[in-house]
C-alpha positions in Angstrom: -44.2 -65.0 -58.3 -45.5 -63.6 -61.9 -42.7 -60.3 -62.6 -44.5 -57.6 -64.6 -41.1 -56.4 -66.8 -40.7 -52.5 -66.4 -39.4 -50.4 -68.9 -36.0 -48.6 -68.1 -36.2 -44.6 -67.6 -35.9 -42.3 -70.2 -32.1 -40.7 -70.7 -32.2 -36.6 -70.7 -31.2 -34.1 -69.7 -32.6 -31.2 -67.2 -31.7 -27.5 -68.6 -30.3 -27.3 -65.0 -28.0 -29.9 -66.3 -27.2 -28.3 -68.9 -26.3 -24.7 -68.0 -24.8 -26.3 -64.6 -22.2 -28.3 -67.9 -21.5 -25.2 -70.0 -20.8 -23.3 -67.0 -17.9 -25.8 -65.9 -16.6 -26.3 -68.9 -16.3 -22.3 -69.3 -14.9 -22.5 -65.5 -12.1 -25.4 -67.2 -11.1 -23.0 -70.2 -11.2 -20.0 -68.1 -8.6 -21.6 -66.2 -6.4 -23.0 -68.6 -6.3 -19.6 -70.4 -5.4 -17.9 -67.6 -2.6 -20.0 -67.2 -1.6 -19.7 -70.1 -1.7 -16.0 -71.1 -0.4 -15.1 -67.2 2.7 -16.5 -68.2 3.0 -15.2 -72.0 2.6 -11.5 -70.6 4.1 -11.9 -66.9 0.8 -11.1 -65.4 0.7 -12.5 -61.9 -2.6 -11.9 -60.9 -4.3 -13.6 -63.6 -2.0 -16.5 -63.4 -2.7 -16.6 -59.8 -6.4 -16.6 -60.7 -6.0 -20.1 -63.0 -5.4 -21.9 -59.8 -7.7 -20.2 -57.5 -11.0 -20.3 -60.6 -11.4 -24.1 -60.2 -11.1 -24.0 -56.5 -13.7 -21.1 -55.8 -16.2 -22.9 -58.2 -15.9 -26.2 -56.5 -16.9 -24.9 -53.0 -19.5 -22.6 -54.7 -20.3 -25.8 -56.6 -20.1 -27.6 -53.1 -22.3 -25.1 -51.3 -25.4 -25.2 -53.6 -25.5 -28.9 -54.1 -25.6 -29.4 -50.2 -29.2 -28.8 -49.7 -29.6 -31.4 -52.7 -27.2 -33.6 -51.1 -29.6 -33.4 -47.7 -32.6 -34.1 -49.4 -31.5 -37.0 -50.6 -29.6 -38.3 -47.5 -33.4 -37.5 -45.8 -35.0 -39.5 -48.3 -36.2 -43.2 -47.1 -34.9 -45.9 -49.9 -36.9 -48.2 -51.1 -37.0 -51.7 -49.8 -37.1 -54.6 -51.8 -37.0 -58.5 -52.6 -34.1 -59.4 -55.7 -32.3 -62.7 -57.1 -29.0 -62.6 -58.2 -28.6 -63.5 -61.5 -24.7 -63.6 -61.7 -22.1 -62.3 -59.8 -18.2 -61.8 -60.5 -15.5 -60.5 -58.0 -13.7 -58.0 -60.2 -10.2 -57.2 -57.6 -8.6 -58.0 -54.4 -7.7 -61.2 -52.8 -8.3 -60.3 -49.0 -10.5 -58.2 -46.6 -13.8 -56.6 -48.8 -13.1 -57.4 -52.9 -15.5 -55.4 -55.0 -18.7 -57.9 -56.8 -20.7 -57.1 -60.2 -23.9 -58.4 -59.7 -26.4 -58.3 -61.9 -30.0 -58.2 -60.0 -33.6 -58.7 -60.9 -35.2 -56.8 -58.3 -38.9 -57.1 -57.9 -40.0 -54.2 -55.4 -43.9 -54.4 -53.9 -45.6 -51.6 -56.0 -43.9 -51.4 -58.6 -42.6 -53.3 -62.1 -39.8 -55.4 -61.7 -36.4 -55.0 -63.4 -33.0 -56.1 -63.9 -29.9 -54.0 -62.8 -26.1 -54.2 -62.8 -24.5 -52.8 -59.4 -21.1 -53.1 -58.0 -20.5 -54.2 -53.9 -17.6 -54.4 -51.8 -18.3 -58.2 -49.8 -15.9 -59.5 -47.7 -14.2 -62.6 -49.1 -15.5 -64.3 -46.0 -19.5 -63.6 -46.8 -18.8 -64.5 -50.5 -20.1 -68.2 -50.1 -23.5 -66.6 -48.8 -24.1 -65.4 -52.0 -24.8 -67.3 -54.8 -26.9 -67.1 -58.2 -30.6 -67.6 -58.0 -30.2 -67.0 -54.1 -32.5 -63.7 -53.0 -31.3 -60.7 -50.9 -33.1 -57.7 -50.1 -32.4 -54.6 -51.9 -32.6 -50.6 -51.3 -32.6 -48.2 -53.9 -33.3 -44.2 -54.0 -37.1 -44.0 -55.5 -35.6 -41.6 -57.9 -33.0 -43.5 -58.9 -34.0 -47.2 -59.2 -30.2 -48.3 -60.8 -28.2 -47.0 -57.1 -29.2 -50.6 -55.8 -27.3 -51.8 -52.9 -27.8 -55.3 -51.5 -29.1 -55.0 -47.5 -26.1 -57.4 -45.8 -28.2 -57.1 -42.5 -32.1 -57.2 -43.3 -34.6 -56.4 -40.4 -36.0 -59.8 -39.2 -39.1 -59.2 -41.7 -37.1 -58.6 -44.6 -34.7 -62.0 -43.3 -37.9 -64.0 -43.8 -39.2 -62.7 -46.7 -36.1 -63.3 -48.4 -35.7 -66.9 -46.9 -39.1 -67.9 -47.9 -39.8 -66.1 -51.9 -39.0 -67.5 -55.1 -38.6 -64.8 -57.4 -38.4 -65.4 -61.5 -35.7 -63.7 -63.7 -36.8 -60.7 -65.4 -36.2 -59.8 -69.5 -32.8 -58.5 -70.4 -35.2 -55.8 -72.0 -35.8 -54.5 -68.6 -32.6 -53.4 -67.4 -32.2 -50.1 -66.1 -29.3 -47.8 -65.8 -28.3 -44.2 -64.9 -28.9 -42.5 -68.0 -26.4 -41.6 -70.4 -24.4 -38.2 -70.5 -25.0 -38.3 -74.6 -23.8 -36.2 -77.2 -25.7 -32.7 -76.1 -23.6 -32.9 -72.6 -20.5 -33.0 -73.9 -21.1 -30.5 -76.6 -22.2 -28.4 -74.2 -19.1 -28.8 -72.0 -16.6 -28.6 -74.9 -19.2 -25.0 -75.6 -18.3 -23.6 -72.3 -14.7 -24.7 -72.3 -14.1 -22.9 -75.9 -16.0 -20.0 -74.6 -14.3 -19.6 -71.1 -10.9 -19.8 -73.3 -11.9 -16.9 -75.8 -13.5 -14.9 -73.6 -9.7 -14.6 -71.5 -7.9 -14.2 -74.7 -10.0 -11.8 -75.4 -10.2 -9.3 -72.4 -5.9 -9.5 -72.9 -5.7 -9.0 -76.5 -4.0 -5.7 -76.1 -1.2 -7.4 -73.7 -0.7 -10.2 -76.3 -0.5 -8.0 -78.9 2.1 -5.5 -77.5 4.0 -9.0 -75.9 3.9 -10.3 -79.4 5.6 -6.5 -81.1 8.0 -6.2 -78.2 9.4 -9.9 -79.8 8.9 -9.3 -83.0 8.9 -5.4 -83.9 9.6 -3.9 -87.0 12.3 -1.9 -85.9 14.0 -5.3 -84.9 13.0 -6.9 -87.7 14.7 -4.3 -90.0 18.3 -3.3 -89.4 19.6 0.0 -90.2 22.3 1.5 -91.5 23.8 4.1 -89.7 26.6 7.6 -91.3 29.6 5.0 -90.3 28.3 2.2 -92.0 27.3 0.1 -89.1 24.1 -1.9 -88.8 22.7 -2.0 -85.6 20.1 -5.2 -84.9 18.3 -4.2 -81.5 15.4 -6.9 -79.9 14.3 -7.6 -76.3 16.6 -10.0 -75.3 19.5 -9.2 -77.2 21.2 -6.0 -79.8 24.0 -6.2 -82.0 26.1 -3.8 -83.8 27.9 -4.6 -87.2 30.9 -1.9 -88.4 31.2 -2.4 -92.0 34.7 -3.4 -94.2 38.0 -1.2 -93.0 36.5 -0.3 -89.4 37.4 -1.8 -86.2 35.8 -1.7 -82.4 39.2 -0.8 -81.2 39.3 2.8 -83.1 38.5 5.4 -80.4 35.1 5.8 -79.4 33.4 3.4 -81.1 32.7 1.1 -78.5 31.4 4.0 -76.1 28.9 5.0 -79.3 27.7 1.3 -80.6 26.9 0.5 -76.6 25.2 3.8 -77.0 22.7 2.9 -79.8 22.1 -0.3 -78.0 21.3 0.8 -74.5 20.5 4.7 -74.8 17.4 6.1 -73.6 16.4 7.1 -69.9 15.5 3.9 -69.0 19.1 2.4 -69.5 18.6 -1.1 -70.2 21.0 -4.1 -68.0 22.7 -6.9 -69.6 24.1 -10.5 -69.1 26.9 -10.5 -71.4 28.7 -8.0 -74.0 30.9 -9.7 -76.4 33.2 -7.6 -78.8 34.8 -8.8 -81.8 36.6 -6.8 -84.5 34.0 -5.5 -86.3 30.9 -7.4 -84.1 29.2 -5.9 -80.8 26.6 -8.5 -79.3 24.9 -7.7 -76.2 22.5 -9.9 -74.3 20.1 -8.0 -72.1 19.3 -9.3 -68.6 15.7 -10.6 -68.2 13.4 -9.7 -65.3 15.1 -11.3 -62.5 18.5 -11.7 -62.6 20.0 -8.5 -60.4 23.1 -11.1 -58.6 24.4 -11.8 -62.6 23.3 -8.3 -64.6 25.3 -5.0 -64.9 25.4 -1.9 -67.1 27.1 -2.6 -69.9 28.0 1.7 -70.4 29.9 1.3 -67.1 32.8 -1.5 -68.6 36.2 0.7 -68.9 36.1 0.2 -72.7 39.0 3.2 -72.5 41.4 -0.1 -71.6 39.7 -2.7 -74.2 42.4 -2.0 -77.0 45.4 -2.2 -74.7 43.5 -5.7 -73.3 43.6 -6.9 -76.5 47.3 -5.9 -77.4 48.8 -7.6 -74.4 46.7 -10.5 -74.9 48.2 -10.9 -78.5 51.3 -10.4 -77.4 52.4 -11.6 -74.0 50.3 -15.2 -74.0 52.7 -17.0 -76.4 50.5 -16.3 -79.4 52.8 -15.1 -82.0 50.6 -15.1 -85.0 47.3 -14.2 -83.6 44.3 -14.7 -86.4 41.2 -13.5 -84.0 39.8 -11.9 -81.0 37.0 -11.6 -78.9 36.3 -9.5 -75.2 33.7 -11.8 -73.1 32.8 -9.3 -69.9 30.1 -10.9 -67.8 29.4 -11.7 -64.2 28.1 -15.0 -63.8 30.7 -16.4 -61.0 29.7 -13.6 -59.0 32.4 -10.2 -59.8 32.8 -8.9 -63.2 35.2 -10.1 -65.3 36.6 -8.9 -68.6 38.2 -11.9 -70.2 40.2 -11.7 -73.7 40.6 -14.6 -75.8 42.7 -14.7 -78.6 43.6 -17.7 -81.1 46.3 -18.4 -83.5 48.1 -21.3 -85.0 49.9 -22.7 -81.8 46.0 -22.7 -79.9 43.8 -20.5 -78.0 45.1 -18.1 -75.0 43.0 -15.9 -72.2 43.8 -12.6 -70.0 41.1 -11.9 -67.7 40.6 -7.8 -66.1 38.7 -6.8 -63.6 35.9 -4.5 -63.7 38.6 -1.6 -64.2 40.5 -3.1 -66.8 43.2 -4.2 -64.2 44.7 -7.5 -65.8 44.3 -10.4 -62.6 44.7 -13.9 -64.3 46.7 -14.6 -67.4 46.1 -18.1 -69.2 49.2 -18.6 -71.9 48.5 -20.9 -75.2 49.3 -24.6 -74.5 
């Protein structure tokens, strides 16, 4: 049989296409966005909305394909005489193992061509085909590269195919699906860019007042205060700093440096207040932690300096060099725990939440 060589289709792209690409890709950065700024400014519903994006634009995606989809399930394929030119199992040792082969299929009414297509053949109908052998072929019209090799032909076709001898057609006249190409994926990269910025760009405000309450200039700057403190306050932790010849174990200092940190009407909670002699650190509890926070203006500071003289000396430190007051409530209560150190090692006293000494730990 002579083969007339056909030419393969031109590779474009639809404006359909195209808009159907920017739009996903703004879909993908939309997403990733909201991800991402939900969990900088502790917005649930827009993190919420990263996950459910994707999945509302698949089924919409989903639902306007289908009548596509049932057109082309509809459609009759094309029948048509091929010879196998090569073929190459590419995995599996047992039951169906996928097969390359590379056609030249020569339909009735139209220009032949050559094709690559992929098959799952079960190992035990290998041996039936064989290069230069012919099968009969289907195809979409539309879509002349979707080839699939009939493995049971209508007695016609059976014959047909026993009886042809078909010619190999030109390397130059191999078709394939056409190429996504450069203008698909600069449109997708586009709408992913654009989905992104326009997120960022509707919360601007919250990043912007997440980014101050981090870094504001009041935290940034440290002041001095009438007693020559400096006071250091941020949104996870505040300090207080008494300057040379001043102690936090003078009366009332504690009561006003806890002040400074935590005043206001919305008094804030904390994790941990640590007091040294001249060094107040609080950490401030974080959204979330009510079984381990507690208000740090409720610890009986009142008993803090008689704390700190029994812990120097009852605990077998007799030269004490430094002190600190730890009062937290991570094993559950609150507990006021003393630590001194001194030459002969480090010794603890631990209070209760009234300043009630329960637990002594001696040096050594």
């Amino acid at each position: 049989m002579t083969i007339t060589p056909g030419a393969p289709p031109p590779a474009h792209h639809t404006p359909l296409a195209l808009a159907r690409g920017f739009l996903t890709g703004g879909v993908v950065g939309a997403s990733l966005a909201a991800l991402a700024v939900g969990g900088i400014i502790a917005n649930a519903p827009l993190f919420a909305a990263g996950f459910v994006l994707p999945v509302v634009y698949g089924l919409l995606f989903f639902l306007t394909s289908a009548p596509r989809r049932a057109r082309e399930a509809a459609a009759v394929p094309r029948t048509a005489l091929a010879v196998i030119e090569s073929l190459k199992a590419i995995g599996g040792e047992s039951g169906d193992i996928p097969v390359r082969f590379e056609l030249s299929v020569v339909p009735d009414d139209q220009p032949a061509y050559r094709v690559e297509t992929t098959q799952d053949i079960n190992l035990v109908n290998l041996s039936d085909y064989r290069p230069r052998g012919v099968v009969v072929v289907q195809y979409p019209s539309d879509r002349p590269w979707r080839v699939q090799i009939v493995k049971r032909p209508t007695p016609e076709w059976e014959d047909r195919a026993a009886s042809a001898r078909l010619d190999s057609v030109p390397e130059a006249a191999k078709v394939a699906a056409p190429p996504k190409g450069c203008a698909f994926g600069f449109i997708l990269l586009l709408g992913l860019l654009f989905g992104a910025a326009a997120v960022a760009l509707l919360f601007r405000g919250d990043l912007l007042n997440q980014d101050d309450a981090t870094k504001s200039p009041s935290a940034a700057r440290p002041t001095a205060s009438s007693t020559s403190s400096t006071t250091v306050v941020s949104s996870a932790s505040g300090t207080v700093t008494l300057g040379p010849g001043q102690s936090f174990l003078g009366k009332g200092e504690l009561v006003r440096a806890v002040g400074s940190l935590t005043g206001g009407e919305d008094r804030r909670r904390a994790l941990s207040v640590v007091v040294q002699e001249r060094l107040l650190s609080i950490v401030f509890a974080p959204t979330g932690a009510h079984s381990k926070e507690f208000d740090p203006s409720a610890l009986p500071y009142d008993r803090f300096p008689a704390l700190v003289d029994q812990a120097r000396s009852t605990l077998g430190i007799h030269s004490p060099t430094t002190w600190q007051i730890i009062t937290d409530r991570l094993t559950g209560s609150l507990v006021v725990r003393v630590v001194v150190t001194g030459p002969e090692g480090t010794a603890s006293l631990d209070a209760d939440g009234q300043g009630n000494v329960v637990r002594r730990v001696p040096a050594g």
